[in-house]
DRENMIPA-104378 format. One record per residue: x, y, z of N, C-alpha, C in turn; residue number from 0; residue in three letters. Coordinates in Angstrom, 3 decimals. Layout:
# residues N
X, Y, Z, X, Y, Z, X, Y, Z, NUM, ALA
...
//
This chain:
# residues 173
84.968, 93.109, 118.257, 86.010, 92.186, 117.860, 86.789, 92.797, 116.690, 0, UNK
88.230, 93.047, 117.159, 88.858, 92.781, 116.028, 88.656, 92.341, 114.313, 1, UNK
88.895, 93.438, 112.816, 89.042, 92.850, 111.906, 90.188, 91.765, 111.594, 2, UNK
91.240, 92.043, 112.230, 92.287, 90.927, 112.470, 92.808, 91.128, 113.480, 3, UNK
93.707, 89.921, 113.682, 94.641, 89.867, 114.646, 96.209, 89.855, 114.509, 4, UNK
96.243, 89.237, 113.224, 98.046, 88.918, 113.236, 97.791, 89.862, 111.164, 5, UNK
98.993, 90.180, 111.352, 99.459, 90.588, 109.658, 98.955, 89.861, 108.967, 6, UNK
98.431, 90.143, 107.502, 98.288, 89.469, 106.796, 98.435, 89.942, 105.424, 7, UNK
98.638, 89.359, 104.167, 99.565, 90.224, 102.380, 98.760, 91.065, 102.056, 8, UNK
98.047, 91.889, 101.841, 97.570, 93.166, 101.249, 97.841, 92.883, 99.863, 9, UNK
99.164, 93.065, 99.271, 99.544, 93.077, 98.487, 101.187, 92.143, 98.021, 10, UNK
101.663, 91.798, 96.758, 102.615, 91.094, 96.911, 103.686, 91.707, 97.563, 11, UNK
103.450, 93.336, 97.946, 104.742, 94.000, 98.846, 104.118, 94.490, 99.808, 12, UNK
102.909, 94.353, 100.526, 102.320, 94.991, 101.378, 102.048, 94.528, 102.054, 13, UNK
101.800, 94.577, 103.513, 101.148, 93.812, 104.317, 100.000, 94.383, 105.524, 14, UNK
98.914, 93.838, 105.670, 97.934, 95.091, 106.297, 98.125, 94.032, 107.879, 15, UNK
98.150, 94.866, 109.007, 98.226, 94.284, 110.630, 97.767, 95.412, 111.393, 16, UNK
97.005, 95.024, 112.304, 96.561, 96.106, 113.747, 97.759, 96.881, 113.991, 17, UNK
97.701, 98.064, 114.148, 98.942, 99.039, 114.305, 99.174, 98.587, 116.269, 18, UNK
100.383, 98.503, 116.559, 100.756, 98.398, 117.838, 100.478, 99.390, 118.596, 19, UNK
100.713, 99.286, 120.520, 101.068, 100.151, 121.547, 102.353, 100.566, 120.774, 20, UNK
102.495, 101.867, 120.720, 104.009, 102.971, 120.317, 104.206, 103.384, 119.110, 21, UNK
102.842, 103.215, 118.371, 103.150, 103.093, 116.988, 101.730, 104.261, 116.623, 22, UNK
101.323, 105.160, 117.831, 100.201, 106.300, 117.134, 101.069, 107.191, 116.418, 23, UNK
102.671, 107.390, 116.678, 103.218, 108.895, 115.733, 102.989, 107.988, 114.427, 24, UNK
103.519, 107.007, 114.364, 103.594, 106.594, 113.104, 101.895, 106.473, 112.214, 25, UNK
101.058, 106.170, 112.644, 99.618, 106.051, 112.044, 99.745, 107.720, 112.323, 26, UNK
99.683, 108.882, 113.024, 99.302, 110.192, 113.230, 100.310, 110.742, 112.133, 27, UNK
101.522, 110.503, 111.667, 102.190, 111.461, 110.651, 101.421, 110.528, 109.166, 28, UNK
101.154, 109.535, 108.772, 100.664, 109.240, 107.696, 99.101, 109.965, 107.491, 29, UNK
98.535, 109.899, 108.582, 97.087, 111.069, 108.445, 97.722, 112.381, 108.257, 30, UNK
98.534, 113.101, 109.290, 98.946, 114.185, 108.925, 99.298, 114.463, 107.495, 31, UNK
100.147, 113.963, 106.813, 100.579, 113.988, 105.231, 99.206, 113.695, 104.581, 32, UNK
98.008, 112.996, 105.113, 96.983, 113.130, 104.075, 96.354, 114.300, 104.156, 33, UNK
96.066, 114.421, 105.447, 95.389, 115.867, 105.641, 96.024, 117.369, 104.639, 34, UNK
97.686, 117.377, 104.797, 98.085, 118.417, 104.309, 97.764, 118.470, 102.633, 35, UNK
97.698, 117.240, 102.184, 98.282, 116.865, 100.906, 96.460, 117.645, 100.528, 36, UNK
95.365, 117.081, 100.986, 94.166, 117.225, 100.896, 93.701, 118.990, 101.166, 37, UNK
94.685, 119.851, 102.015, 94.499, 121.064, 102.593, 95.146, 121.799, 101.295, 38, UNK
95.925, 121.530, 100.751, 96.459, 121.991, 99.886, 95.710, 121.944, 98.589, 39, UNK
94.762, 121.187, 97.868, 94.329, 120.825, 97.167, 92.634, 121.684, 97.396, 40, UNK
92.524, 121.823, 98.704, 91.235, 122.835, 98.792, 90.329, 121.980, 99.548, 41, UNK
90.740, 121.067, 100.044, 89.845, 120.106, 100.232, 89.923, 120.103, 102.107, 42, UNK
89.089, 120.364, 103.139, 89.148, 120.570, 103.910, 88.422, 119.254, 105.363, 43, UNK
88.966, 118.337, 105.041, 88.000, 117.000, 105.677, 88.629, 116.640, 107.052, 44, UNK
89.990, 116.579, 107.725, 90.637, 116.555, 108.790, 91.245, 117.445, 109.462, 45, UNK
91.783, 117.181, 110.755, 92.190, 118.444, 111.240, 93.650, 118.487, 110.599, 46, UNK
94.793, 119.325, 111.143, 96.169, 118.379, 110.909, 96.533, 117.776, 111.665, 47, UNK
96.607, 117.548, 112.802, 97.231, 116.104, 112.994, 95.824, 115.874, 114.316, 48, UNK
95.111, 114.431, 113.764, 94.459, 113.856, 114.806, 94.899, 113.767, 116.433, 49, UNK
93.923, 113.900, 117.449, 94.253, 113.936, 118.615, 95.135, 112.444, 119.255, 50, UNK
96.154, 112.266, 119.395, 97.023, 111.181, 119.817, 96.189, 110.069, 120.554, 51, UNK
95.418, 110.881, 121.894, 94.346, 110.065, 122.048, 93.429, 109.144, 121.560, 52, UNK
92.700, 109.439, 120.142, 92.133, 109.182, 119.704, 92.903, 107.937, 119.007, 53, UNK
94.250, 108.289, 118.522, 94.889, 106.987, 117.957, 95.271, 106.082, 118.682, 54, UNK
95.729, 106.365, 120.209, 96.185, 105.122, 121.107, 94.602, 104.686, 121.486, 55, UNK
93.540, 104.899, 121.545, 92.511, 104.236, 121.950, 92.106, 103.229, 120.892, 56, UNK
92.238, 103.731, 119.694, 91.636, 102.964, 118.551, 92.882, 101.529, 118.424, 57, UNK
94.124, 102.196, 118.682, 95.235, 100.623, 118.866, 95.017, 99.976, 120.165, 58, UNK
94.293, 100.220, 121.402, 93.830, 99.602, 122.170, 92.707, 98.422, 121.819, 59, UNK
91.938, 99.039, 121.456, 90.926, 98.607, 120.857, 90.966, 97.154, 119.416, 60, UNK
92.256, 97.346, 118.454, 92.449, 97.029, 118.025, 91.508, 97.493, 115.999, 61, UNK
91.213, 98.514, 116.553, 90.753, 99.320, 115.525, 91.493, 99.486, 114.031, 62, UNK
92.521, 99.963, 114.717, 93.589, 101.282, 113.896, 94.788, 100.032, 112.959, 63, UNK
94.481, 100.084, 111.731, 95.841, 98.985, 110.992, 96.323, 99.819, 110.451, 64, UNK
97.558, 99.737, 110.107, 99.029, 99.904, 109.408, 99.000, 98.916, 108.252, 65, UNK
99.178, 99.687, 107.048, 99.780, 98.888, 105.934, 101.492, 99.483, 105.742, 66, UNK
101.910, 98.458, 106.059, 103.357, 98.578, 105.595, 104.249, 98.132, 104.363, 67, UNK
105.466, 98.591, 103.884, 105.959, 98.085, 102.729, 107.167, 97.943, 103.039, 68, UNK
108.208, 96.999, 103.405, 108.824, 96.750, 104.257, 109.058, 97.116, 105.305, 69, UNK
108.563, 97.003, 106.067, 108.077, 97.550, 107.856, 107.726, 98.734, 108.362, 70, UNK
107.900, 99.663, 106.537, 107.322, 101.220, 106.563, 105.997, 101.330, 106.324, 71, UNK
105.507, 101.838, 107.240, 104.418, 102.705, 107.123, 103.865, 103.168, 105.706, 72, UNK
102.763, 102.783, 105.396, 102.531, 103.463, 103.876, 100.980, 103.981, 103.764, 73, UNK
100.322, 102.984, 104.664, 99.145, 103.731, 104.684, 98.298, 103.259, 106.358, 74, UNK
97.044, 103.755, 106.562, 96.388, 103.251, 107.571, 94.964, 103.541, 107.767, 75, UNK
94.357, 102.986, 108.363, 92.858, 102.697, 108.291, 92.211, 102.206, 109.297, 76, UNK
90.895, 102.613, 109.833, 90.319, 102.114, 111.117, 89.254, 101.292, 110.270, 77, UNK
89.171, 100.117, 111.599, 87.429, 99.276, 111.539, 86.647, 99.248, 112.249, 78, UNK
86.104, 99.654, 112.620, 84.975, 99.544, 113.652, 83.909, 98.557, 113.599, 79, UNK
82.999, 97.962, 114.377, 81.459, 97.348, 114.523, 80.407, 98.283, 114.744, 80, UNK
80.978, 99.633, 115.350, 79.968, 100.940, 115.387, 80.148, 102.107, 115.449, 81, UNK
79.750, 102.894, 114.971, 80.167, 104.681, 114.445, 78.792, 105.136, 114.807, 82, UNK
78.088, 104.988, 116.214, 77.087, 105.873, 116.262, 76.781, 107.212, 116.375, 83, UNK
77.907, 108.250, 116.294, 78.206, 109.337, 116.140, 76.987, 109.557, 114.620, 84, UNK
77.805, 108.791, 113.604, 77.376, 109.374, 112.588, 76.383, 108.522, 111.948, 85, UNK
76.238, 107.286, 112.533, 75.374, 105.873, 111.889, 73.931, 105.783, 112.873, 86, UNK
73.830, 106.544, 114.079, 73.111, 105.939, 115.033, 73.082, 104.837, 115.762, 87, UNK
72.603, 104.153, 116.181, 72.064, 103.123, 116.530, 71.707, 101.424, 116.043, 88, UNK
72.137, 101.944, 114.236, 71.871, 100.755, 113.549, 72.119, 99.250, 114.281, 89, UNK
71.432, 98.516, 114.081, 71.461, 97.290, 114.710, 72.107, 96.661, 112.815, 90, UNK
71.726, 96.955, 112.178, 72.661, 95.902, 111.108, 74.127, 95.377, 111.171, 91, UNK
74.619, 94.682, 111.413, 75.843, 94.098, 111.723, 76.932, 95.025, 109.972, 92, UNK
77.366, 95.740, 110.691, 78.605, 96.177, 109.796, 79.946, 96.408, 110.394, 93, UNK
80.639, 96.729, 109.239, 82.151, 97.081, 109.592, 82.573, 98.733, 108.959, 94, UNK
82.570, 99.858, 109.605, 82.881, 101.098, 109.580, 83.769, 101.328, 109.057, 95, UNK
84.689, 101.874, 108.320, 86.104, 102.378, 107.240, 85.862, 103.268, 107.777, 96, UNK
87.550, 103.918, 108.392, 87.421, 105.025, 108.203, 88.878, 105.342, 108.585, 97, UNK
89.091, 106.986, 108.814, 90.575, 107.276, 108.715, 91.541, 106.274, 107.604, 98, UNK
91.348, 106.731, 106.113, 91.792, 106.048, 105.643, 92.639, 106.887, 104.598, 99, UNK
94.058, 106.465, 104.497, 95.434, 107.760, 104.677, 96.331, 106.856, 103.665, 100, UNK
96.585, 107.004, 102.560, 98.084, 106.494, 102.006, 98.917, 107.416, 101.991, 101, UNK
100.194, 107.087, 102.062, 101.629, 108.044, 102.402, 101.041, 108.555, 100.473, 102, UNK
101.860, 109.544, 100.472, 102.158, 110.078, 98.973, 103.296, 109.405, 98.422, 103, UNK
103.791, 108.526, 99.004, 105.352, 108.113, 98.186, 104.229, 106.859, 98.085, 104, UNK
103.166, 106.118, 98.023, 102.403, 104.758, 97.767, 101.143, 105.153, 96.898, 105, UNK
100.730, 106.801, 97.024, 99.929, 107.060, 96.427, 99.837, 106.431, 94.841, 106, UNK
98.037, 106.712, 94.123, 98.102, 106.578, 92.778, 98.736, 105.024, 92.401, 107, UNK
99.124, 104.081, 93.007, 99.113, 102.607, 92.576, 97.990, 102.007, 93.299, 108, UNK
96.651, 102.586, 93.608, 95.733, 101.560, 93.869, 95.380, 101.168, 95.277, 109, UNK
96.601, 101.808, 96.411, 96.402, 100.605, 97.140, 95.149, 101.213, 97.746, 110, UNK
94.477, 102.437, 98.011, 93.158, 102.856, 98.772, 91.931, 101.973, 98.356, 111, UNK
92.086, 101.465, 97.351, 91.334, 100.788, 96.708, 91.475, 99.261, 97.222, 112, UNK
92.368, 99.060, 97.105, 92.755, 97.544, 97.758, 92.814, 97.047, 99.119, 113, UNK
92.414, 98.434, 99.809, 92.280, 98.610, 101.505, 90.496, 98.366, 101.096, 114, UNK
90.187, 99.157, 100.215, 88.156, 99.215, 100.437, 87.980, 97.322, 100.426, 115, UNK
88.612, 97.380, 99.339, 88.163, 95.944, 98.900, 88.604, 94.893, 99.855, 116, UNK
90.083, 94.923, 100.305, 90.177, 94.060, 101.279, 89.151, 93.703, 103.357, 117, UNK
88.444, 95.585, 102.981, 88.134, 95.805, 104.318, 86.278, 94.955, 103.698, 118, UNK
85.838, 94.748, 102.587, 84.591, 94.507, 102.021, 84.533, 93.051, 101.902, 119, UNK
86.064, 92.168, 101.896, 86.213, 90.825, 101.764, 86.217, 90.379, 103.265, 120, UNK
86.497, 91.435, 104.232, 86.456, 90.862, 105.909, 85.206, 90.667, 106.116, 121, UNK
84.443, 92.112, 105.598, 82.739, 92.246, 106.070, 82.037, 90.841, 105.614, 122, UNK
82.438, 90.740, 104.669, 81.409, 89.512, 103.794, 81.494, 88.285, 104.842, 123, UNK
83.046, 87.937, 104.687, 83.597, 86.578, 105.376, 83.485, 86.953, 107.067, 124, UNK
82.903, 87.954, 107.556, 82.690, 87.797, 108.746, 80.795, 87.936, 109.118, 125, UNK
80.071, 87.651, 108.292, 78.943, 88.103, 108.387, 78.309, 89.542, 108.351, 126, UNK
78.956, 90.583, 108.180, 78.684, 91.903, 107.744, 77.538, 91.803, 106.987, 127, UNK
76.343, 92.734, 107.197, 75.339, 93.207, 106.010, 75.734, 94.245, 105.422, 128, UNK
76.828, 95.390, 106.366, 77.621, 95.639, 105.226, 78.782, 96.642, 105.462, 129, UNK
79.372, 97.144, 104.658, 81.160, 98.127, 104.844, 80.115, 99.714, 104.645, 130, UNK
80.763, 100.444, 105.524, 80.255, 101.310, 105.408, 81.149, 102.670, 105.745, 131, UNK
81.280, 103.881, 105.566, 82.146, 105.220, 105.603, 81.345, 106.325, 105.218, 132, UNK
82.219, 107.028, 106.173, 81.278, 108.296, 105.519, 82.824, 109.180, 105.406, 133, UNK
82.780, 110.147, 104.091, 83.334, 111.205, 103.947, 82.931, 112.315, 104.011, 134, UNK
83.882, 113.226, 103.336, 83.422, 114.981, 103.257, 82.462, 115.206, 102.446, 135, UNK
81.659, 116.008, 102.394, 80.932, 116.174, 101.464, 81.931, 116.519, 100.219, 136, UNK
82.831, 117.574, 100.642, 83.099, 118.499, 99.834, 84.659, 118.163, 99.186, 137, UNK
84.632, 117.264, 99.120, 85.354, 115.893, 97.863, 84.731, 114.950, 97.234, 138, UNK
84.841, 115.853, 95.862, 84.011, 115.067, 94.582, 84.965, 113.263, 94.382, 139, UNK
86.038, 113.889, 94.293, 86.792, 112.764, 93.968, 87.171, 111.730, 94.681, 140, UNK
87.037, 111.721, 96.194, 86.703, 110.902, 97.288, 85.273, 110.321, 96.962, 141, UNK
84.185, 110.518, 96.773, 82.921, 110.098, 96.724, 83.064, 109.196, 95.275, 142, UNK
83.267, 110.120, 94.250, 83.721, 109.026, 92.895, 84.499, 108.125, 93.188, 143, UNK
84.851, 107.727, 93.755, 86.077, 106.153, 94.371, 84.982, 105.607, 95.076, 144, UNK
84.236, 105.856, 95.755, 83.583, 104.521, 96.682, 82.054, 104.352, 95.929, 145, UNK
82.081, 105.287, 95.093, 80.865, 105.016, 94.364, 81.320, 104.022, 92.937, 146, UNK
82.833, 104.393, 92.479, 83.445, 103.284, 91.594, 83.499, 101.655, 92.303, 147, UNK
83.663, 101.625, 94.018, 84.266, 100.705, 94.644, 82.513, 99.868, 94.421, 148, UNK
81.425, 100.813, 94.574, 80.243, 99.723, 94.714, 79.099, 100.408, 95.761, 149, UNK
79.645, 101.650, 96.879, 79.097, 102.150, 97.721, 78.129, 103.368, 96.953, 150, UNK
76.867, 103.018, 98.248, 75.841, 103.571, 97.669, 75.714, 104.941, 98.719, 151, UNK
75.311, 105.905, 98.049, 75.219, 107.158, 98.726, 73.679, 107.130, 99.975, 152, UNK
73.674, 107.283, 101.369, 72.941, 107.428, 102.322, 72.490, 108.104, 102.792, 153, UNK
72.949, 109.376, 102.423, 72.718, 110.722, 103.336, 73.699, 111.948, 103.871, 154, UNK
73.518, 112.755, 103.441, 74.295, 113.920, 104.228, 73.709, 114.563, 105.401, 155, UNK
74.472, 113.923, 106.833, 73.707, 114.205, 107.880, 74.023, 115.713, 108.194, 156, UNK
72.742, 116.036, 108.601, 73.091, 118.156, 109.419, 73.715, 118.177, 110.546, 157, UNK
74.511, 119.290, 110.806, 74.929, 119.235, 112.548, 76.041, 118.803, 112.760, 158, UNK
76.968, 118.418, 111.546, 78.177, 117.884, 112.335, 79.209, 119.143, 111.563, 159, UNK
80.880, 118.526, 112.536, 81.767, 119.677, 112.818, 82.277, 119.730, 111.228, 160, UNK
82.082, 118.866, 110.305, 82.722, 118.463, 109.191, 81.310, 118.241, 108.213, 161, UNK
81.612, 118.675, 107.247, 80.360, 118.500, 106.201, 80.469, 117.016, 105.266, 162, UNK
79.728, 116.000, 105.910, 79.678, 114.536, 105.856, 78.739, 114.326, 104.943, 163, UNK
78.897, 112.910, 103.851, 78.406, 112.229, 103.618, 78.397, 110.581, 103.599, 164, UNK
77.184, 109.845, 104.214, 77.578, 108.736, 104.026, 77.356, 107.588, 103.120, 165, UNK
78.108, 106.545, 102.898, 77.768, 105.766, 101.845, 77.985, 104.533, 102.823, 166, UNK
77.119, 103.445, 101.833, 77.440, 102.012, 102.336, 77.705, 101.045, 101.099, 167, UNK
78.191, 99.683, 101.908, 78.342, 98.753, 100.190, 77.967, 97.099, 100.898, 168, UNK
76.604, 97.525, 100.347, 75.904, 95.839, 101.454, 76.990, 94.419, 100.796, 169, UNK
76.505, 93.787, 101.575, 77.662, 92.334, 100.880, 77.072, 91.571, 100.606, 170, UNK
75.709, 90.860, 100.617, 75.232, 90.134, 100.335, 74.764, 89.040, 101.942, 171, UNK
75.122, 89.334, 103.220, 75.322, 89.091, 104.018, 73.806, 89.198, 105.114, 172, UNK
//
């Protein structure tokens, strides 16, 4: 199920909604600009531009949201109920973060932060035990944000194409 269904304020100029059918360039160039912005910096966690596939399935699905700032694109973010790729099998009822991208013209005012927190206020109010993501290993300063946000470090699993770590942030749930 769906984290939402219809738009809803993010922020007093923002608004977070399920990204539409026709709307993967638009979620695929805001990852792209994170990826580069992140490639440039040394930091090596995405490809450059995600497989298109992968984004029209996740807007099928109703996965994949768009935060917009007047009907632009500014950032975007998936939810999932399961990531057994990298989670297994867990039977604990959570909600997965992930692909999570602000444009650089929105950067540095917060809003990545206001995506964790808003995606941690769904988990709670939907019965979640808890929000959970995994990043790169090999971003200090990605890991210092979700460890500021409340998320607890889980494990760096072996074997995958990307050097992962995961964290979770139970809710009380």
């Amino acid at each position: 199920m769906p984290i939402i269904t219809n738009p809803e304020p993010l922020t007093p100029d923002a608004t977070i909604r399920p990204a539409r059918p026709g709307e993967e360039e638009a979620v695929l160039d805001v990852l792209a600009e994170a990826a580069a912005w992140l490639t440039g910096r040394g930091i090596r966690q995405w490809p450059q531009r995600f497989p298109w596939e992968s984004v029209n399935r996740q807007i099928e699905l109703g996965e994949a949201l768009l935060i917009t700032r007047y009907d632009k694109p500014i950032a975007t973010c998936v939810v999932t109920e399961a990531e057994p790729d990298l989670w297994g099998d867990d039977t604990e009822p959570a909600y997965y973060l992930g692909r999570l991208a602000v444009a650089r013209e929105a950067a540095g005012a917060g809003l990545g932060g206001r995506i964790i927190d808003w995606s941690w206020q769904r988990a709670v109010a939907h019965g979640k035990a808890f929000i959970r993501v995994a990043t790169t290993r090999d971003n200090p300063a990605l890991r210092a944000l979700y460890e500021r946000a409340g998320f607890e470090h889980v494990t760096d699993p072996l074997g995958l194409k990307w050097p992962t770590s995961l964290y979770q942030r139970r809710t009380g749930g």
